[in-house]
C-alpha positions as CSV (number, residue, x, y, z in Angstrom):
1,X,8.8,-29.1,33.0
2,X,5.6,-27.5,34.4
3,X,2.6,-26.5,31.4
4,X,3.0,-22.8,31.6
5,X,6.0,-20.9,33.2
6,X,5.8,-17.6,34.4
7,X,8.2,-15.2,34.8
8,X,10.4,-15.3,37.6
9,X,12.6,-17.3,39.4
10,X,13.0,-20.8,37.9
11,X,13.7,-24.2,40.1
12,X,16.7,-26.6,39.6
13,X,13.7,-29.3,38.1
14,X,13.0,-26.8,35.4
15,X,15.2,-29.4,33.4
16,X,17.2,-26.5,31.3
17,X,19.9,-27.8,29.3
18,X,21.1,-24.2,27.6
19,X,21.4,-20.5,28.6
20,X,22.0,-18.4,26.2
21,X,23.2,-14.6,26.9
22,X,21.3,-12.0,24.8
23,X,21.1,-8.3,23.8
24,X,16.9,-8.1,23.4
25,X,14.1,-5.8,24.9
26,X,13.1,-6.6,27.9
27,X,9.6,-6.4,28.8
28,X,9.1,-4.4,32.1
29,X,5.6,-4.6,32.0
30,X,2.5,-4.9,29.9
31,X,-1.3,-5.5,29.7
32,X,-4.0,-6.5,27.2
33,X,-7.2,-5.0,26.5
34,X,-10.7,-5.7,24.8
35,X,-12.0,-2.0,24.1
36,X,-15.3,-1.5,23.1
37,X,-15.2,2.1,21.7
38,X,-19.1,3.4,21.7
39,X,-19.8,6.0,19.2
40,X,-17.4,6.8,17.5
41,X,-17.6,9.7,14.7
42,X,-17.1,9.2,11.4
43,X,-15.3,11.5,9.1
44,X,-16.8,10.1,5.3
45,X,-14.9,11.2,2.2
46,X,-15.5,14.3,0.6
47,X,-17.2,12.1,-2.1
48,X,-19.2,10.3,0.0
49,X,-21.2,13.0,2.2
50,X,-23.5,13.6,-0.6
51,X,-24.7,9.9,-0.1
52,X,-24.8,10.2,3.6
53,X,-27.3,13.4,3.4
54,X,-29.6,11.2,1.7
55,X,-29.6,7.8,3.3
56,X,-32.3,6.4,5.3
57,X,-30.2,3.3,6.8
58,X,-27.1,2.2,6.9
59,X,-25.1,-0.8,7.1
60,X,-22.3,-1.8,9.2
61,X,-19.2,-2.6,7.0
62,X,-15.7,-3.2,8.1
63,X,-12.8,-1.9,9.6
64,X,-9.1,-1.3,9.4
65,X,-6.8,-0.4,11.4
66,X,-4.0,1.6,9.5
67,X,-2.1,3.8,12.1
68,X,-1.0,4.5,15.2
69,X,0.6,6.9,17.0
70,X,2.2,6.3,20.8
71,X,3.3,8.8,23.3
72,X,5.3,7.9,26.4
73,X,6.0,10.5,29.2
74,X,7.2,9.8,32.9
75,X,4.7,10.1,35.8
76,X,6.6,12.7,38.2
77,X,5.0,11.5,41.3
78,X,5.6,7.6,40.6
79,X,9.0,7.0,39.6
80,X,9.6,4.2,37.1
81,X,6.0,4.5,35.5
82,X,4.9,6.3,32.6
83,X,1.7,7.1,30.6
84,X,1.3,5.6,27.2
85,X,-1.1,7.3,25.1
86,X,-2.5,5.9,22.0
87,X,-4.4,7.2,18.9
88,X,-5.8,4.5,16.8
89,X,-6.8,5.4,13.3
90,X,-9.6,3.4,11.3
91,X,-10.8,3.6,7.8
92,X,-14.0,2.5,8.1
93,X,-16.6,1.0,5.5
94,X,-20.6,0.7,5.4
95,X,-23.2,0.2,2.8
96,X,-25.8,3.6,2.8
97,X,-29.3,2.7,1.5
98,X,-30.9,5.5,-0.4
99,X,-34.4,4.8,-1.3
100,X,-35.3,2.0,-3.2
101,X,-31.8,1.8,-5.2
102,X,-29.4,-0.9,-4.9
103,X,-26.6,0.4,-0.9
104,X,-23.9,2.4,-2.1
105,X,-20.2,1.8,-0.3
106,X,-18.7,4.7,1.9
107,X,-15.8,5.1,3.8
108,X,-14.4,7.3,6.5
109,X,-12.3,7.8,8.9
110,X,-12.9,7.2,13.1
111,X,-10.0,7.8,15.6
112,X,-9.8,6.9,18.9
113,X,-7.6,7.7,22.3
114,X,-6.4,5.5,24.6
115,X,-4.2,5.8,27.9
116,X,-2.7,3.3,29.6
117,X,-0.3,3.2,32.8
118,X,2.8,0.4,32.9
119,X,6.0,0.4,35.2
120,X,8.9,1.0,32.5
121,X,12.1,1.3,35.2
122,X,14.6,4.1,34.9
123,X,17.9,4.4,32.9
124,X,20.2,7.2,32.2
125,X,22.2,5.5,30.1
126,X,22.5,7.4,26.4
127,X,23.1,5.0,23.7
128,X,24.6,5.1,20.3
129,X,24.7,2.9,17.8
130,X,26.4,2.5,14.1
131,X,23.0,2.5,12.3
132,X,21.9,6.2,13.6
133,X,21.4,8.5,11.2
134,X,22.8,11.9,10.8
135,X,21.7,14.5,12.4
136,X,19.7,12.2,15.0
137,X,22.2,11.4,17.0
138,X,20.8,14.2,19.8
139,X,17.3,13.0,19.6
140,X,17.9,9.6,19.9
141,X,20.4,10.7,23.2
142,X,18.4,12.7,24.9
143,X,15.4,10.3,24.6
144,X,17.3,7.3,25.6
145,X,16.1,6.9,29.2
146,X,12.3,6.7,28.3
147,X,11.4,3.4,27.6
148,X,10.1,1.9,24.1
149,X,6.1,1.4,23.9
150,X,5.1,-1.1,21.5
151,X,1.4,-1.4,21.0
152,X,0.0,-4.3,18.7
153,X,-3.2,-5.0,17.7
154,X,-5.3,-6.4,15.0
155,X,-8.4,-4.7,12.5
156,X,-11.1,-4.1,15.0
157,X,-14.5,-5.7,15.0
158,X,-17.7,-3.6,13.9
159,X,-20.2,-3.7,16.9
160,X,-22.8,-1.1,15.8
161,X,-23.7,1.7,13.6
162,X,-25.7,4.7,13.6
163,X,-26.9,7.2,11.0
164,X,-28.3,10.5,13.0
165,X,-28.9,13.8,12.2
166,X,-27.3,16.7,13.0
167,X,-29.7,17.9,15.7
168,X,-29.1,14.3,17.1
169,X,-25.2,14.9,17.2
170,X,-23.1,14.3,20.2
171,X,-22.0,17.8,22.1
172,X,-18.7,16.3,23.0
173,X,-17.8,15.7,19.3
174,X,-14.6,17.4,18.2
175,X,-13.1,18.7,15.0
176,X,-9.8,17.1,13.7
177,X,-7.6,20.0,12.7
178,X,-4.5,17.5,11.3
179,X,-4.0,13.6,10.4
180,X,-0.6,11.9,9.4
181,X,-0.1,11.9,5.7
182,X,-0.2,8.3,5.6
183,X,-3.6,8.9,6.9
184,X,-4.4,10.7,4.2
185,X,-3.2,9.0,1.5
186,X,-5.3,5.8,2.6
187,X,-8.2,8.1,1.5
188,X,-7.1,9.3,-2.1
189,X,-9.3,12.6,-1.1
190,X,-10.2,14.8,1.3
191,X,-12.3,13.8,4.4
192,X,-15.1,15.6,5.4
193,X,-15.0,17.4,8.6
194,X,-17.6,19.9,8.9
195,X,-21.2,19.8,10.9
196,X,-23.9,19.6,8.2
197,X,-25.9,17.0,7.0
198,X,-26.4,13.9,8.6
199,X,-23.7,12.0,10.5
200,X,-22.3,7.8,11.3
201,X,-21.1,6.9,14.4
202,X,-19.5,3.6,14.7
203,X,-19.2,1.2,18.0
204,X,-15.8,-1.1,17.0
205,X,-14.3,-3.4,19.2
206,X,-10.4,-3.3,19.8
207,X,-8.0,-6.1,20.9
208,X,-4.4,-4.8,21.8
209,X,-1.7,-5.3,23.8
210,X,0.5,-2.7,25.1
211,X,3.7,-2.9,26.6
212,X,7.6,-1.0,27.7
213,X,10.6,-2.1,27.1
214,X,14.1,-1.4,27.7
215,X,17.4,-2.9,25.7
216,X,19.0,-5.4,28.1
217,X,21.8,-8.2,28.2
218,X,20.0,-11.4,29.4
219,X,20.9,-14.8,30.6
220,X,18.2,-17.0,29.9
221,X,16.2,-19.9,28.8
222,X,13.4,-19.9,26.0
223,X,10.2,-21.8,27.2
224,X,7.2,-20.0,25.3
225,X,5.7,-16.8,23.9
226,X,5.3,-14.4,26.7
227,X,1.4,-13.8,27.0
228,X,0.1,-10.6,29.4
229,X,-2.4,-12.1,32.5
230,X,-3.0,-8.2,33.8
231,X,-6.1,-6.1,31.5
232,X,-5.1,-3.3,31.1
233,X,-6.8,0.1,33.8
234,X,-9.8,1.3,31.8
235,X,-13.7,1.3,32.0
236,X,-16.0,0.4,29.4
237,X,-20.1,0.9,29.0
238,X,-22.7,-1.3,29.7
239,X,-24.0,-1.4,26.3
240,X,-25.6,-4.3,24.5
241,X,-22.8,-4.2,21.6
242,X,-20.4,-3.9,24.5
243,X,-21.8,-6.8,26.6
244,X,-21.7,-8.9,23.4
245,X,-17.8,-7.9,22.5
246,X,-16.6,-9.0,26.0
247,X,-17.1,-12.8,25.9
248,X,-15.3,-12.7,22.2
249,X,-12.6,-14.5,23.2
250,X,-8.9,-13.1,22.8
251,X,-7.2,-13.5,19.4
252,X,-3.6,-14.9,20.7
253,X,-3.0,-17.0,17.7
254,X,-3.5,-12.9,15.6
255,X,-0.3,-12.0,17.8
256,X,2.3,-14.9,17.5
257,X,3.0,-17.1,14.9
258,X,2.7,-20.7,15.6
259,X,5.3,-22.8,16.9
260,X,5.8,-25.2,13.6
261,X,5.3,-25.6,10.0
262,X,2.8,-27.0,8.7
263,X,3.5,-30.8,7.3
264,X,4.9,-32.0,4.3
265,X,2.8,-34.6,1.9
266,X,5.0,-37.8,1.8
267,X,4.5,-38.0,-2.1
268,X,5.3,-35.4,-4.5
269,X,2.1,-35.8,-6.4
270,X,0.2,-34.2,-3.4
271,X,2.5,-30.7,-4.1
272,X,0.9,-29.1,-7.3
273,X,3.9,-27.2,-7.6
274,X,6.7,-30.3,-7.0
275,X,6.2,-31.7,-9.9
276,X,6.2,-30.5,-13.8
């Protein structure tokens, strides 16, 4: 059997023993991306502003992913392909150094958009199933030839940091006028959205992969995990932060889980839990 099999047509010295015929996604296509997302805002808790205001540093913290919301819509000019447009949402922490007193912790919220383009094929098939629920039966119909975007990815890394003042504030910044509940409730306030005071704009950097898929009957054979060669369409600046996040190497063993378990202690001494 050859080290890594693509997919495609397989040759007789493949050396399969078993086909199995299954009812799974297929993936049509798919990339993976290393984003390096420069500046974005942050959008501090109500209850943290105040401490903002009065800063004189601040210092990068961490990041969490927590949601994301997908959108797919047909291209009308390029049958087959579709745009699949992605909002990431972050809570985002950082230590704010006010005078000569010990940082204090804020959080926020940053959001970024992302667009990718991937060949999804056409159905027209509707499908119904026993587990639909009432009343969703027409949704789920009349949405049944788009295909399925999955996006996974894992808690971004934070690049860079920047407290500014207002005068120093990006002109293309825009006001968020409505975030998913479960947004909000990661929060247990309100965020701050207005223009005063001083501001934090983060640099994070994002792995993800993004992909379509349909429901499809398949005869095949199961070598590996299916990793994505293609990066995904978009540009990125030339930043130092930036420069610096693209050798990080890609986090595959974040995405799949490994192959086996881990081993077993021949004695029953070396279990602290074994043995009473």
């Amino acid at each position: 059997m050859p080290e890594k099999v693509m997919p495609g047509p397989v040759p007789d010295t493949a050396g399969i023993r078993e086909a199995v015929c299954i009812h799974t996604k297929k993936i049509y296509d798919s990339c993976k991306d290393k984003d390096c997302i420069e500046d974005l805002r942050f959008y501090p808790a109500q209850n943290c502003q105040a401490v903002i205001d009065r800063a004189v540093s601040i210092k990068a913290g961490k990041a969490e992913l927590i949601y994301v919301y997908i959108d797919v819509e047909p291209i009308g000019f390029n049958r087959g392909f579709y745009t699949v447009d992605v909002r990431y949402y972050y809570k985002v922490t950082a230590d704010a150094f006010v005078g000569a007193a010990r940082p204090v912790e804020v959080c926020g919220l940053c959001v970024f958009d992302k667009r990718v383009i991937l060949f999804g094929s056409e159905g027209s098939a509707k499908v119904f199933t026993s587990d639909a629920r009432h009343g969703g039966e027409e949704e789920s119909a009349d949405r049944a030839n788009l295909p399925t975007a999955v996006v996974e990815a894992v808690d971004p890394i934070v690049l860079n940091m920047k407290l500014v003042d207002v005068c120093e504030c990006r002109p293309c910044d825009c006001e968020l006028t409505e975030l998913p509940p479960c947004v909000c409730a990661c929060f247990g306030c309100d965020l701050c959205f207005g223009s005063d005071g001083k501001r934090i704009y983060v640099t994070l950097g994002q792995f993800s992969i993004v992909r379509l898929e349909r429901d499809a009957q398949l005869l095949m054979p199961v070598y590996d995990y299916c990793m994505p060669e293609k990066e995904c369409t978009c540009g990125v600046g030339e930043d130092d932060p930036c420069e610096i996040f693209r050798h990080v190497k890609f986090p595959v063993n974040e995405f799949f889980p490994p192959n086996s378990p881990a081993p077993i202690p021949d004695n029953c001494r070396d279990l602290k839990s074994c043995c009473g």
